[in-house]
PDB file with SEQRES, HELIX, SHEET and CRYST1 records, atoms N, CA, C and O in Angstrom:
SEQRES   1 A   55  UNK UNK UNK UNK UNK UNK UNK UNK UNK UNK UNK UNK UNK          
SEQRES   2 A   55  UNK UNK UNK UNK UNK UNK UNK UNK UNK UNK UNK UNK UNK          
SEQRES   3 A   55  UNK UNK UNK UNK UNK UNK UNK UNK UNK UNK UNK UNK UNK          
SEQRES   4 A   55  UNK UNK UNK UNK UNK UNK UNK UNK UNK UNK UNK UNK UNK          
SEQRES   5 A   55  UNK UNK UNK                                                  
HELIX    1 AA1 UNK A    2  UNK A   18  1                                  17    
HELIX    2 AA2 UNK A   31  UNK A   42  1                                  12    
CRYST1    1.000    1.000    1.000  90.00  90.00  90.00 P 1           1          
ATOM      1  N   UNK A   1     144.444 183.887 140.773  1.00  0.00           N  
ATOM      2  CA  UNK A   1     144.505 184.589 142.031  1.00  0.00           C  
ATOM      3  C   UNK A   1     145.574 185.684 141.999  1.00  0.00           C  
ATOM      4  O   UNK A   1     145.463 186.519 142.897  1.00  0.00           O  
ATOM      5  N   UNK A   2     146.696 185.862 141.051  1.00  0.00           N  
ATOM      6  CA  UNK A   2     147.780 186.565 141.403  1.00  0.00           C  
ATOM      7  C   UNK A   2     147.238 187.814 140.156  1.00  0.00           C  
ATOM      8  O   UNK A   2     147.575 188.959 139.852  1.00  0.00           O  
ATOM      9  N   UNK A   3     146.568 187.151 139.854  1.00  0.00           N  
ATOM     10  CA  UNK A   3     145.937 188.056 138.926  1.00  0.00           C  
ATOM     11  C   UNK A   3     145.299 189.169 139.064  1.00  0.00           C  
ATOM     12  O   UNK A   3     145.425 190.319 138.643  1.00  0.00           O  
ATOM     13  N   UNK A   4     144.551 188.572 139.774  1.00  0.00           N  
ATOM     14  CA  UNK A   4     143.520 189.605 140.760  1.00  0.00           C  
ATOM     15  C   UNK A   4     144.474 190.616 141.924  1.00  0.00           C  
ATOM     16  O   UNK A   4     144.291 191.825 142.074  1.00  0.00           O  
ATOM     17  N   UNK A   5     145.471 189.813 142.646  1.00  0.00           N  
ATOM     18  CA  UNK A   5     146.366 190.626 143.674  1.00  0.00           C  
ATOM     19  C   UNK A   5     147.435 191.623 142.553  1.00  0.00           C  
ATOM     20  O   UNK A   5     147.960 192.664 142.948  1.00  0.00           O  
ATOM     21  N   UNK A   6     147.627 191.070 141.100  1.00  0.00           N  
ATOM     22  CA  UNK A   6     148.352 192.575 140.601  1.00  0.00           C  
ATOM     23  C   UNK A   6     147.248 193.887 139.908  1.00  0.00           C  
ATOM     24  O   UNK A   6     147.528 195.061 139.667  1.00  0.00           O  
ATOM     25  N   UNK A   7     146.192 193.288 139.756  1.00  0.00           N  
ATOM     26  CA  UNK A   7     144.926 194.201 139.630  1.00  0.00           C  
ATOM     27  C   UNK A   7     144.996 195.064 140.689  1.00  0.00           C  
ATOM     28  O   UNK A   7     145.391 196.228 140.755  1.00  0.00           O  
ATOM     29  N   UNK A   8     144.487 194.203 141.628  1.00  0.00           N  
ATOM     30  CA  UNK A   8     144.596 195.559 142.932  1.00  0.00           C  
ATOM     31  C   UNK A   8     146.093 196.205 143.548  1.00  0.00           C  
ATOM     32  O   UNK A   8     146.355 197.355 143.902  1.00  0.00           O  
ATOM     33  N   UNK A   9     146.682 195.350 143.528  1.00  0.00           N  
ATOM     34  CA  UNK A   9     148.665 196.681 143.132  1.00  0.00           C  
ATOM     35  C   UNK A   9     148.179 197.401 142.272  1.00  0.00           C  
ATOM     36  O   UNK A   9     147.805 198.473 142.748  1.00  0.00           O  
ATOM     37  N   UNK A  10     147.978 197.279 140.997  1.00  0.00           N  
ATOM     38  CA  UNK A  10     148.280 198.476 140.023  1.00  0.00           C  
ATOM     39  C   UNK A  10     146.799 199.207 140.611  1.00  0.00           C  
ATOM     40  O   UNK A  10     147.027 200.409 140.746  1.00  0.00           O  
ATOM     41  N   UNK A  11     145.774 198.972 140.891  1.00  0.00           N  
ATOM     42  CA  UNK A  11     145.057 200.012 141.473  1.00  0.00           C  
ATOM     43  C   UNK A  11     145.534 201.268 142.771  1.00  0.00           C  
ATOM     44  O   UNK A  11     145.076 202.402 142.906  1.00  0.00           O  
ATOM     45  N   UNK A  12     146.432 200.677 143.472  1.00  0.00           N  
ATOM     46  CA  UNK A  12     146.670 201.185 144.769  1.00  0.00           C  
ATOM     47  C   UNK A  12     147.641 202.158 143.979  1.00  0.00           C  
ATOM     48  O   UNK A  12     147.549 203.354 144.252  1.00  0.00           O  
ATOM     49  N   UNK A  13     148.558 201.759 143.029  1.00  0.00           N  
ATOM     50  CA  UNK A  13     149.632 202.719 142.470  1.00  0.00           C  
ATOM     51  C   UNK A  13     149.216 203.486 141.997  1.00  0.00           C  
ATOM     52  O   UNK A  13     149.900 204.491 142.193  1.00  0.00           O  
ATOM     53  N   UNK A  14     147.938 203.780 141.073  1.00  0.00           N  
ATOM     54  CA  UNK A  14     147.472 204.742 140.607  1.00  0.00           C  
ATOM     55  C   UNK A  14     146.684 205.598 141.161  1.00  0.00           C  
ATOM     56  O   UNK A  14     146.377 206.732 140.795  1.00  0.00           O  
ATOM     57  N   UNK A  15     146.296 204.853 142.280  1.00  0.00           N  
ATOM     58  CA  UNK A  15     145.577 205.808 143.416  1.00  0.00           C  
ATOM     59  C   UNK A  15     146.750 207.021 144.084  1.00  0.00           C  
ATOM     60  O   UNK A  15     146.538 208.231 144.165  1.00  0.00           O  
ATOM     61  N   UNK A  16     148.113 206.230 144.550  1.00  0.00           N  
ATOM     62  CA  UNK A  16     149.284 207.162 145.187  1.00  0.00           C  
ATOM     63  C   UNK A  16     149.786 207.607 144.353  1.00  0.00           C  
ATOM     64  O   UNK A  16     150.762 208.255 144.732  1.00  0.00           O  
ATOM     65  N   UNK A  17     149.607 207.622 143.068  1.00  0.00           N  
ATOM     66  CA  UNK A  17     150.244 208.366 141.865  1.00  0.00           C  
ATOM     67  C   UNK A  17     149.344 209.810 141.370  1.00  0.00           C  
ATOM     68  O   UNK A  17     149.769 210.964 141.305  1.00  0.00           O  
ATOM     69  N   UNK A  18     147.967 209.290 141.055  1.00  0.00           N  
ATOM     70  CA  UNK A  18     147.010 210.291 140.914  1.00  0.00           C  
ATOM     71  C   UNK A  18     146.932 211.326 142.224  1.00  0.00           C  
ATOM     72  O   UNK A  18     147.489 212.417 142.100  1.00  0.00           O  
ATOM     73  N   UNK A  19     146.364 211.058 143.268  1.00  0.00           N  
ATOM     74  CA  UNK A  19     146.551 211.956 144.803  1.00  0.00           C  
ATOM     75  C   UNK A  19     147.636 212.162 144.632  1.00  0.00           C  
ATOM     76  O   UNK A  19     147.481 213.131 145.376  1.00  0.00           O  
ATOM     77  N   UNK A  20     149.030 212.234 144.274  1.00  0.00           N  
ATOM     78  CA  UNK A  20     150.289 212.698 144.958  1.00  0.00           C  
ATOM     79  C   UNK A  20     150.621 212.338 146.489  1.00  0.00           C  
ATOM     80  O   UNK A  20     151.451 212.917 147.190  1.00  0.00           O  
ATOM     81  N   UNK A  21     149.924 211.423 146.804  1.00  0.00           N  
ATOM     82  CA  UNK A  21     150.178 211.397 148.174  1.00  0.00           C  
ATOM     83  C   UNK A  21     151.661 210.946 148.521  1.00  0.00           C  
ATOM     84  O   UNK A  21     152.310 210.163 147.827  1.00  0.00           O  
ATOM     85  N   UNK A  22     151.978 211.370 149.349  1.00  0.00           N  
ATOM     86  CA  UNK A  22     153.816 211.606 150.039  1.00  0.00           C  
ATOM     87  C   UNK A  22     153.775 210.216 150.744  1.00  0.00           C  
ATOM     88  O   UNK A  22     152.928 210.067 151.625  1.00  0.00           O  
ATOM     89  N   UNK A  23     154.357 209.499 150.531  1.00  0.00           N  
ATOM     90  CA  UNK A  23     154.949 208.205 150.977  1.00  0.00           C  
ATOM     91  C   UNK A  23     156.557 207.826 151.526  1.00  0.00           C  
ATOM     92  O   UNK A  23     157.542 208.354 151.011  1.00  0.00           O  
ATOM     93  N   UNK A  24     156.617 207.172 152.262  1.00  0.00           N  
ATOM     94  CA  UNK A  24     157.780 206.694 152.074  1.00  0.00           C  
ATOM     95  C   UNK A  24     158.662 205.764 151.126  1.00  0.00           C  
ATOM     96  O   UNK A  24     157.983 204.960 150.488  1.00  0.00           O  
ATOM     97  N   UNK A  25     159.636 205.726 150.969  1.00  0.00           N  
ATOM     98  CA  UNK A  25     160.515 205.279 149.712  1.00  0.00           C  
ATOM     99  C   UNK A  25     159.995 203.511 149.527  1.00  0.00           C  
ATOM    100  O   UNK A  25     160.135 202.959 148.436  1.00  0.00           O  
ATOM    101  N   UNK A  26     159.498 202.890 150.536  1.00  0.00           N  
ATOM    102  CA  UNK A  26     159.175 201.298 150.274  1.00  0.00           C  
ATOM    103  C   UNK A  26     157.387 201.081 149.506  1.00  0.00           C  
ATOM    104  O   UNK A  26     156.934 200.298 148.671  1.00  0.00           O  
ATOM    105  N   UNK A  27     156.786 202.225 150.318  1.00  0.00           N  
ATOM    106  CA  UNK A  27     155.196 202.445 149.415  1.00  0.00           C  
ATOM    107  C   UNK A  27     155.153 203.766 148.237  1.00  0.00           C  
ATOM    108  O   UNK A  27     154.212 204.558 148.272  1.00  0.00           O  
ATOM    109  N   UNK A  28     156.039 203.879 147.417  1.00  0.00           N  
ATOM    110  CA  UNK A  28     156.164 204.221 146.140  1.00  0.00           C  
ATOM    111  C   UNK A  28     155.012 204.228 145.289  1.00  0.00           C  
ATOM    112  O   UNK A  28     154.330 203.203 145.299  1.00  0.00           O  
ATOM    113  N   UNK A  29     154.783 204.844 144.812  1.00  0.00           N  
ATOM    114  CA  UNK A  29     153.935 204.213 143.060  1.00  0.00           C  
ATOM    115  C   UNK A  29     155.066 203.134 142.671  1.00  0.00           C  
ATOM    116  O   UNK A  29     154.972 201.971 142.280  1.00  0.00           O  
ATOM    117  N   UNK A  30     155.820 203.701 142.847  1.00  0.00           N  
ATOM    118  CA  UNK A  30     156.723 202.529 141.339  1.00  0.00           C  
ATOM    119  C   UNK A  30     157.153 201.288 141.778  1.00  0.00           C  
ATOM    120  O   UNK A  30     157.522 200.308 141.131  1.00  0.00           O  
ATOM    121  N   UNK A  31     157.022 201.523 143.307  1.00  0.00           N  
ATOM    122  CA  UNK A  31     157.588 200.144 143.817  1.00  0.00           C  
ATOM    123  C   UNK A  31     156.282 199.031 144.336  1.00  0.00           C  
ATOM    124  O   UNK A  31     156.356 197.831 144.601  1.00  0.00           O  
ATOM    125  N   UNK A  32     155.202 199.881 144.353  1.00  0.00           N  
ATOM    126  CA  UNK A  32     153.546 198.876 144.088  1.00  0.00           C  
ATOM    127  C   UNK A  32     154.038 198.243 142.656  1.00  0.00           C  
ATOM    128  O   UNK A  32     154.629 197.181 142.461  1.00  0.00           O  
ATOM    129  N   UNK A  33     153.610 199.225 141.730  1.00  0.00           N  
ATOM    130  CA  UNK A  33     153.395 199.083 140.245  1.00  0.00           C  
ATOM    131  C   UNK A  33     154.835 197.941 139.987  1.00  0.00           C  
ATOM    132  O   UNK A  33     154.503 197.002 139.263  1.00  0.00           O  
ATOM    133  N   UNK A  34     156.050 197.891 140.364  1.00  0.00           N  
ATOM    134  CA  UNK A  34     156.858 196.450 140.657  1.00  0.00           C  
ATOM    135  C   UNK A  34     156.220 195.019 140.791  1.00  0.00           C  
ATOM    136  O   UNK A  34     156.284 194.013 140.085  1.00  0.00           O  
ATOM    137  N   UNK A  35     155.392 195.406 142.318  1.00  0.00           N  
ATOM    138  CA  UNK A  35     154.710 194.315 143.148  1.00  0.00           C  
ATOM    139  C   UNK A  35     153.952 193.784 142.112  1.00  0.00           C  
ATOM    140  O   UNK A  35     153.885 192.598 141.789  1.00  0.00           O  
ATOM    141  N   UNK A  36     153.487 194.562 141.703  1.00  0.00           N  
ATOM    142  CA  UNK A  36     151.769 194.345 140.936  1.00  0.00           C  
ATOM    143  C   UNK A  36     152.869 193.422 138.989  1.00  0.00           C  
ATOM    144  O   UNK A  36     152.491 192.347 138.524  1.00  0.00           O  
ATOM    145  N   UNK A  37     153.633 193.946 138.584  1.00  0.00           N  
ATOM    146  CA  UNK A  37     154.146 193.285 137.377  1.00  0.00           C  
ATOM    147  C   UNK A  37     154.753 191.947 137.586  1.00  0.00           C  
ATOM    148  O   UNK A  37     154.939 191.046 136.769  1.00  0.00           O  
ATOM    149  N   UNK A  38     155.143 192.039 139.423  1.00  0.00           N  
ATOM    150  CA  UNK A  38     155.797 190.552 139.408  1.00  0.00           C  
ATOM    151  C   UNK A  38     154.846 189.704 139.637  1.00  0.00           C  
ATOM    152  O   UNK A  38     155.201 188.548 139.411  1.00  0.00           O  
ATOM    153  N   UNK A  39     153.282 189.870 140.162  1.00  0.00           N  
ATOM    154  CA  UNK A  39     152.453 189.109 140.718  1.00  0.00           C  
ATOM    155  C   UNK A  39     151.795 188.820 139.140  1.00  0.00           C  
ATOM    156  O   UNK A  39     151.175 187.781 138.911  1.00  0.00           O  
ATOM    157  N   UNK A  40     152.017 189.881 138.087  1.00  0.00           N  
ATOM    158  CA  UNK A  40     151.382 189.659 137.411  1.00  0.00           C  
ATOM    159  C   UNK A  40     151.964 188.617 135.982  1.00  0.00           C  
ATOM    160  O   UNK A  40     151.327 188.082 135.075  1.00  0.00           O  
ATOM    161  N   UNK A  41     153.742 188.654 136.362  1.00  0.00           N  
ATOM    162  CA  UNK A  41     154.373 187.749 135.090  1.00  0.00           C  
ATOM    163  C   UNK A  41     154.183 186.374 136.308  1.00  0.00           C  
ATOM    164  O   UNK A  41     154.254 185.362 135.611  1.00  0.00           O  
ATOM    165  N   UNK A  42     154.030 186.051 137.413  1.00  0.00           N  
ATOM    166  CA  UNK A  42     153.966 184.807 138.052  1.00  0.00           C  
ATOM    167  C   UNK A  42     152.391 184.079 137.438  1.00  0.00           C  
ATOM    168  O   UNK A  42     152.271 182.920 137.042  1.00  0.00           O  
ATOM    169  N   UNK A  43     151.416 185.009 137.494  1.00  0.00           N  
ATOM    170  CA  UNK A  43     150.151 184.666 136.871  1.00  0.00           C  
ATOM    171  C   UNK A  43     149.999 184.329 135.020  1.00  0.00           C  
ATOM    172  O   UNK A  43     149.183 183.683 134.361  1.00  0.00           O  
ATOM    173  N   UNK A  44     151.052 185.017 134.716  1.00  0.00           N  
ATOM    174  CA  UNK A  44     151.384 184.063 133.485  1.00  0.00           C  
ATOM    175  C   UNK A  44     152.027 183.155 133.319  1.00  0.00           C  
ATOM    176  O   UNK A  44     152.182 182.639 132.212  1.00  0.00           O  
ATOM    177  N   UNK A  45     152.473 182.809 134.223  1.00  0.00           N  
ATOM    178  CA  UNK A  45     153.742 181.804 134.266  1.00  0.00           C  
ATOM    179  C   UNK A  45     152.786 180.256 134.068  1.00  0.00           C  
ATOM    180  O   UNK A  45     152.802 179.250 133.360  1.00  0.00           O  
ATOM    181  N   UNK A  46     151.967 180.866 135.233  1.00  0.00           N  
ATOM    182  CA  UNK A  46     151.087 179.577 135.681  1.00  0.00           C  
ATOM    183  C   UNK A  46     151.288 179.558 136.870  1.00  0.00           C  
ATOM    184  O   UNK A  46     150.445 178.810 137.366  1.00  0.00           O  
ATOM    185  N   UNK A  47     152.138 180.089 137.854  1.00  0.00           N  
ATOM    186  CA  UNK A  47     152.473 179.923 139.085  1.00  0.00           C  
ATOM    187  C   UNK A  47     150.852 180.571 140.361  1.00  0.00           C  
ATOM    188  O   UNK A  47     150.245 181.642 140.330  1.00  0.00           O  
ATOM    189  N   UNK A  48     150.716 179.676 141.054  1.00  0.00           N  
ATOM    190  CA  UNK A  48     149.191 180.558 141.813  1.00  0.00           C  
ATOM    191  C   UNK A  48     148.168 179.846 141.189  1.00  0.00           C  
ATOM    192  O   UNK A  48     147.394 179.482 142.074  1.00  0.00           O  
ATOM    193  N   UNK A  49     147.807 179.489 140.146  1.00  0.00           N  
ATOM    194  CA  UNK A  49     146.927 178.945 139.520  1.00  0.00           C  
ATOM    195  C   UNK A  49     145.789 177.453 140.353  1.00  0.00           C  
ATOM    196  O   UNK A  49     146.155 176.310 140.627  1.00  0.00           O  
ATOM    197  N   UNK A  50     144.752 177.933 140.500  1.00  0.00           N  
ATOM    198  CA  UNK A  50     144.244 176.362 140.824  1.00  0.00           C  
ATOM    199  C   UNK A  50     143.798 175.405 139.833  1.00  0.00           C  
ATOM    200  O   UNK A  50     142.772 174.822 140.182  1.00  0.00           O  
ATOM    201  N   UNK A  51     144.039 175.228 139.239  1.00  0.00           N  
ATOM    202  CA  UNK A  51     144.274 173.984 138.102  1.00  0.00           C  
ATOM    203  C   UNK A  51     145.488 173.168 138.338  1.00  0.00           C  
ATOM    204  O   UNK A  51     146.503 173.700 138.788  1.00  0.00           O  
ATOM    205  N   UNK A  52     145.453 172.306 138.148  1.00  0.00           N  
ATOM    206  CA  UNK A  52     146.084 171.161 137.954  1.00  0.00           C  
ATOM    207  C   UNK A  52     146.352 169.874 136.665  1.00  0.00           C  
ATOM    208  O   UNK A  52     145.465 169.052 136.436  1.00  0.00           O  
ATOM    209  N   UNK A  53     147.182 169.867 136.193  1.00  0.00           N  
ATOM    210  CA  UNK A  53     147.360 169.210 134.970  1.00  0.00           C  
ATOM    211  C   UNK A  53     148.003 167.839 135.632  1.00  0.00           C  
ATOM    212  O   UNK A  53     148.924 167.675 136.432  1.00  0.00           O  
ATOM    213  N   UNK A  54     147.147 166.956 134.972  1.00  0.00           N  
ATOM    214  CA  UNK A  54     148.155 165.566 135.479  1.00  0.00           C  
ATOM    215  C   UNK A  54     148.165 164.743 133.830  1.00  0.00           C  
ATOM    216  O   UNK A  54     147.363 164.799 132.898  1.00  0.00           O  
ATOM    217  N   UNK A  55     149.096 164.207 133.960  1.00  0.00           N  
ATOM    218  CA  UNK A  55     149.324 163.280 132.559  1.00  0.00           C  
ATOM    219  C   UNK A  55     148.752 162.043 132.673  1.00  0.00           C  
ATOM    220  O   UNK A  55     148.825 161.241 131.742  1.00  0.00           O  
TER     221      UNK A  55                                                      
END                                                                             
């Protein structure tokens, strides 16, 4: 799942990066493209995941 939510961050960043569109300093490209790397090292982590491991 977090997988999919840094997919669509890094989509939105490249959308406000490509347009140039004028933002304010909190909706950035760089500060999506942040959002989107932390959602995306939590999805490696394992964190978000619906699986469940039991011993």
């Amino acid at each position: 799942m977090l997988g999919m939510a840094a997919a669509v961050l890094f989509a939105i960043a490249f959308l406000i990066n490509a347009t140039e569109l004028t933002t304010n300093a909190v909706f950035s490209s760089g500060n999506i493209m942040l959002l989107g790397l932390a959602a995306l090292a939590l999805h490696v982590a394992g964190i978000g995941s619906n699986r469940v491991r039991r011993r």
